[in-house]
RODO-2510 file (C-alpha; in nm, 4 decimals, decimal comma):
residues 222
     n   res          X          Y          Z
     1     x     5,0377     6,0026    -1,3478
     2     x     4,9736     5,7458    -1,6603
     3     x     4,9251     5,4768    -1,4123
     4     x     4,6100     5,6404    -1,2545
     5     x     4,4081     5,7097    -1,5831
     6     x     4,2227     5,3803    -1,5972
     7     x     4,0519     5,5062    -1,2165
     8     x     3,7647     5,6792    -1,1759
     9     x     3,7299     6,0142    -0,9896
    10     x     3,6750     5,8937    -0,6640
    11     x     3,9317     5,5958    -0,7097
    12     x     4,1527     5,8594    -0,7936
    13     x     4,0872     6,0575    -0,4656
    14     x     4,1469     5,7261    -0,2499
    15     x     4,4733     5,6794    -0,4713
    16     x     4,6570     5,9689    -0,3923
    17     x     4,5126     6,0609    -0,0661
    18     x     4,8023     6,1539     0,2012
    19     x     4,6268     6,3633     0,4743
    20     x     4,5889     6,0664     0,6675
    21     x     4,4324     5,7658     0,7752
    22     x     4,2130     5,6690     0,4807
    23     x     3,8799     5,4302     0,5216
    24     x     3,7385     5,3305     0,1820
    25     x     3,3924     5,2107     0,1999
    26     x     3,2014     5,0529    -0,1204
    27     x     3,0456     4,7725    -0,2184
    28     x     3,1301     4,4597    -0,3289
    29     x     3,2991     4,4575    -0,7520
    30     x     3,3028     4,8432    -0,6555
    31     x     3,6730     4,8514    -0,7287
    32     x     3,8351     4,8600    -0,3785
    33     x     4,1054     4,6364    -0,3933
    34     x     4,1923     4,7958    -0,7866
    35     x     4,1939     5,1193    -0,5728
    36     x     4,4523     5,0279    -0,2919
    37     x     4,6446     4,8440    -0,6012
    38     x     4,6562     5,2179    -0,7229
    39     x     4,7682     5,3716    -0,4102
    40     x     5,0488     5,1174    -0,3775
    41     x     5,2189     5,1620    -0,7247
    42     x     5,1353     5,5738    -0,6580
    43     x     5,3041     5,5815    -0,3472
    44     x     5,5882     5,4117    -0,4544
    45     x     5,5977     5,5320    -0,8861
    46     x     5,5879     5,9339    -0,7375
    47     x     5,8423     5,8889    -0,4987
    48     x     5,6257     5,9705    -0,1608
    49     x     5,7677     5,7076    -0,0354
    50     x     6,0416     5,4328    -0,0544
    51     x     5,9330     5,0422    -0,1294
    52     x     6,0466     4,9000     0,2270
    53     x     5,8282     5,2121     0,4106
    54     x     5,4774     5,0593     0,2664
    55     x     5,3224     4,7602     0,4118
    56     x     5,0106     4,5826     0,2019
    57     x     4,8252     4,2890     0,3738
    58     x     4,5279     4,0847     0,2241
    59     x     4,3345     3,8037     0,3564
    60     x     4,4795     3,5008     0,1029
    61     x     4,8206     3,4324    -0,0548
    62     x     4,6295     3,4462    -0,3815
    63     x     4,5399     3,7865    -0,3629
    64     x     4,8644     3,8619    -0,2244
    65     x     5,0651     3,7382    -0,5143
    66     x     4,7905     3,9059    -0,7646
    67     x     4,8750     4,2452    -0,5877
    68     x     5,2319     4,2232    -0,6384
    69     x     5,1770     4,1204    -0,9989
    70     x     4,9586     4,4684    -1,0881
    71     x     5,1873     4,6844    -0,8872
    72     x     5,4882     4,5539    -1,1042
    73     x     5,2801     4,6056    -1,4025
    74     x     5,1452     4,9081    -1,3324
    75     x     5,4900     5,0542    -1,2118
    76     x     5,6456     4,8963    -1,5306
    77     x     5,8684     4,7055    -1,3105
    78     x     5,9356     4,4972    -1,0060
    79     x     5,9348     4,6461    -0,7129
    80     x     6,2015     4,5255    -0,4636
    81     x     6,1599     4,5678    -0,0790
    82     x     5,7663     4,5660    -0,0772
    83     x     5,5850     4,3927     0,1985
    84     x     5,2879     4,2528     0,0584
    85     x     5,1511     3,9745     0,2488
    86     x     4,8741     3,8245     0,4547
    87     x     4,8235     3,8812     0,8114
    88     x     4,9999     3,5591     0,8982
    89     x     5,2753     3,5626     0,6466
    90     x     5,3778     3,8930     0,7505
    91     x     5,3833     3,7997     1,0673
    92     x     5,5657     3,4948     1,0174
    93     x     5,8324     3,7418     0,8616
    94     x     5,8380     3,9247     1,1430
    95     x     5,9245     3,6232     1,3853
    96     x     6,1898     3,5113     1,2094
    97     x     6,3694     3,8326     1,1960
    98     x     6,3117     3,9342     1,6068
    99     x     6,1722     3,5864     1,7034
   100     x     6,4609     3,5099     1,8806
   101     x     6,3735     3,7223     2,1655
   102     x     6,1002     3,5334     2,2352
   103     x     6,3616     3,2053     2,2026
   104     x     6,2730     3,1144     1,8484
   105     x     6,4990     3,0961     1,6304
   106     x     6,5179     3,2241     1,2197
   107     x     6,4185     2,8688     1,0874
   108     x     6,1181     2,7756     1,3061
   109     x     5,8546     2,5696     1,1635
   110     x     5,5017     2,6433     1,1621
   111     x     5,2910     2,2972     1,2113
   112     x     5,0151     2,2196     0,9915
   113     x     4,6715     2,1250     1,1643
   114     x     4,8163     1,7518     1,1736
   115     x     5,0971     1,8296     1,3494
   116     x     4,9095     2,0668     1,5603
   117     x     4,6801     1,8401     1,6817
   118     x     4,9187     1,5062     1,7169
   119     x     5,0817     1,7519     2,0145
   120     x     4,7726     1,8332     2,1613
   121     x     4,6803     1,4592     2,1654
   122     x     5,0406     1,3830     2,2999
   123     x     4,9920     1,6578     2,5799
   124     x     4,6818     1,5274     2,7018
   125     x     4,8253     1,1644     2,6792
   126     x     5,1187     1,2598     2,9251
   127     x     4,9145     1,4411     3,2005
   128     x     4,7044     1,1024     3,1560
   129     x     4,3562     1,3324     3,1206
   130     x     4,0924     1,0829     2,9105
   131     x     3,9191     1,2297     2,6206
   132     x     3,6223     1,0906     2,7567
   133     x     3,6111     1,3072     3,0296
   134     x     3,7689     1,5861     2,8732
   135     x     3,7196     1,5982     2,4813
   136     x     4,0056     1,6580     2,2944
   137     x     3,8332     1,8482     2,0363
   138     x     3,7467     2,0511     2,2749
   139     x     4,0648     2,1042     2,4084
   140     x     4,1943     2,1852     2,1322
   141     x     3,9202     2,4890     2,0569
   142     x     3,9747     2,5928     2,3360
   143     x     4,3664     2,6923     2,2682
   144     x     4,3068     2,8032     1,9621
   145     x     4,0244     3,0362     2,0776
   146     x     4,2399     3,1709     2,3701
   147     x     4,5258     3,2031     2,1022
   148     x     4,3001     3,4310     1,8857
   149     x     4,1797     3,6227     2,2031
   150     x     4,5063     3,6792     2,3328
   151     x     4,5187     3,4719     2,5914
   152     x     4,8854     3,2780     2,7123
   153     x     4,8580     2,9603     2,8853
   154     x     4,9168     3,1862     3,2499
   155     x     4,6527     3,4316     3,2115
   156     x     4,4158     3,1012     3,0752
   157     x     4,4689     2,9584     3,3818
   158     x     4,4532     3,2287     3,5966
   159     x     4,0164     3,2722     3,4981
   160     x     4,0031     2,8441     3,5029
   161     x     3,8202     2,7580     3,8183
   162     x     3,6025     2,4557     3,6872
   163     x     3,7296     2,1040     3,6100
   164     x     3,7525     2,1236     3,1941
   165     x     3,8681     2,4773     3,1956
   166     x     4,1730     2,3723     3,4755
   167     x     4,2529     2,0776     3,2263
   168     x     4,2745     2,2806     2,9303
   169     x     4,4973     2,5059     3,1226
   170     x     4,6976     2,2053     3,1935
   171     x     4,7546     2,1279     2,8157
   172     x     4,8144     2,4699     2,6980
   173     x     5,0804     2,5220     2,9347
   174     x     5,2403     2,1713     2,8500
   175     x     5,1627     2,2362     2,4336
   176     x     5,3363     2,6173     2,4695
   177     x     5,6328     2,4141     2,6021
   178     x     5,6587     2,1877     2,3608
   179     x     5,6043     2,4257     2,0594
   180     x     5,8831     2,6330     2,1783
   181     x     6,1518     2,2799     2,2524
   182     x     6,0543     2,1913     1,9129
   183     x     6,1477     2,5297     1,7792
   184     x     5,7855     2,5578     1,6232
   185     x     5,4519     2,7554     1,6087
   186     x     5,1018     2,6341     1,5085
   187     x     4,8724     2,9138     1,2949
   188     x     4,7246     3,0556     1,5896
   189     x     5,0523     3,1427     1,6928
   190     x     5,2216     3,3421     1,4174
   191     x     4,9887     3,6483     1,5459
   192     x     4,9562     3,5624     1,8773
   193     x     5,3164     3,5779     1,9164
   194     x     5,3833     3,8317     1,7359
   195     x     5,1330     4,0918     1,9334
   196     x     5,3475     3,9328     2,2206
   197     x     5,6523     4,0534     2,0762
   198     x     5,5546     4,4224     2,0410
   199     x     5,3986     4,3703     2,3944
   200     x     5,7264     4,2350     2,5317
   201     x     5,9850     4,4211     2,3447
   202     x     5,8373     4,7482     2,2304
   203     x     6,1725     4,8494     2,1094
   204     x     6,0516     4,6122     1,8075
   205     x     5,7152     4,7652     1,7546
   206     x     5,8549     5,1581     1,7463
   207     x     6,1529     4,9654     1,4844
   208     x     5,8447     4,8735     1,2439
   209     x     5,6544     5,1587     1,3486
   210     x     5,9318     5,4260     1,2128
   211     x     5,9735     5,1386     0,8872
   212     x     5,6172     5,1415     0,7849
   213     x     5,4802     5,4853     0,6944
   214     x     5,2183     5,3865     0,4647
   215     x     4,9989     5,0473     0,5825
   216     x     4,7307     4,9389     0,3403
   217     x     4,5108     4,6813     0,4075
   218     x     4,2241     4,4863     0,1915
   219     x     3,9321     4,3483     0,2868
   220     x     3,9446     4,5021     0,6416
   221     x     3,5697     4,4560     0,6979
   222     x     3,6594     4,0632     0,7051
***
């Protein structure tokens, strides 16, 4: 195809690989992300596979909008149904299509670290724990470290024996509450809940499972 002339041989070979899982390793202005780019507009331009079976996720909404732009103009066209996203965004998409079985609903809104942080505060203030014996920038590390672990507010608590890590359980409990009566997640929680989804409801997972033939993702090192 016209579209893969400008790659080199072994750009070409990533390109238009389909035996597989594919791992590209190179170095840095190697042409990685130019090669995925490639695969995405080949997958898609030679008919392997349709736009809404290929999933592309990058690490910044810059790049993400840059990939969408050289697919089109590779392809000579926009491309309709594409997921091309970060890691949050598309999981943000994902929430507010099968959210609501976790009780949010399509409009949630996603708190900035303000907002995030004026709960935390407001938690801590109504189970009357003092910041001086329990920071509450500490706290609030502390959720958003269990958050990127994995960790609910039940299982938190359940490993808390010491006085800070029982308070922190405290909040995180109260903050989960909150989030979800406000009909809102913070950052952590856009993949957090998601993986909680497909945990909970695996239904969901096999439904994007059977969508998604073809995942690509940049920068996976990072």
């Amino acid at each position: 195809m016209d579209l893969l002339k400008s790659l080199n041989p072994p750009q070409r070979e990533a390109a238009t690989y389909l035996g597989g899982p594919l791992l590209i390793l190179a170095g840095a202005g190697s042409g990685k992300t130019r090669a995925l780019t490639h695969r995405l507009a080949y997958l898609v331009g030679s008919g392997v596979c349709d736009p809404w079976q290929v999933l592309a996720v990058t690490f910044t909404n810059k790049a993400a909008n840059e990939m969408k732009t050289r697919v089109a103009k590779l392809l000579g066209r926009k491309v309709d149904g594409l997921w091309i996203g970060t890691f949050h965004s598309t999981c943000a998409r994902i929430l507010r299509k099968d959210g609501h079985r976790l009780g949010y609903g399509r409009d949630f809104t996603i708190y900035d670290e303000d907002d995030r942080m004026s709960l935390i505060r407001r938690c801590m203030n109504e189970l009357a724990i003092p910041d001086r014996k329990v920071p509450f920038s500490a706290v609030a590390s502390r959720i958003s470290g269990a958050k990127d672990q994995l960790v609910g507010p039940q299982e938190y608590q359940s490993k808390s024996y010491d006085f800070f890590e029982k308070n922190v359980a405290r909040v995180y409990t109260l903050y989960q509450e909150k989030l979800l009566d406000c009909q809102a997640c913070d950052f952590d929680d856009l993949i957090f809940q998601t993986v909680r989804l497909f945990q909970e409801h695996p239904e969901v997972m096999d439904e994007y499972s059977k969508r998604f033939q073809h995942i690509l993702v940049d920068e996976y090192q990072d």
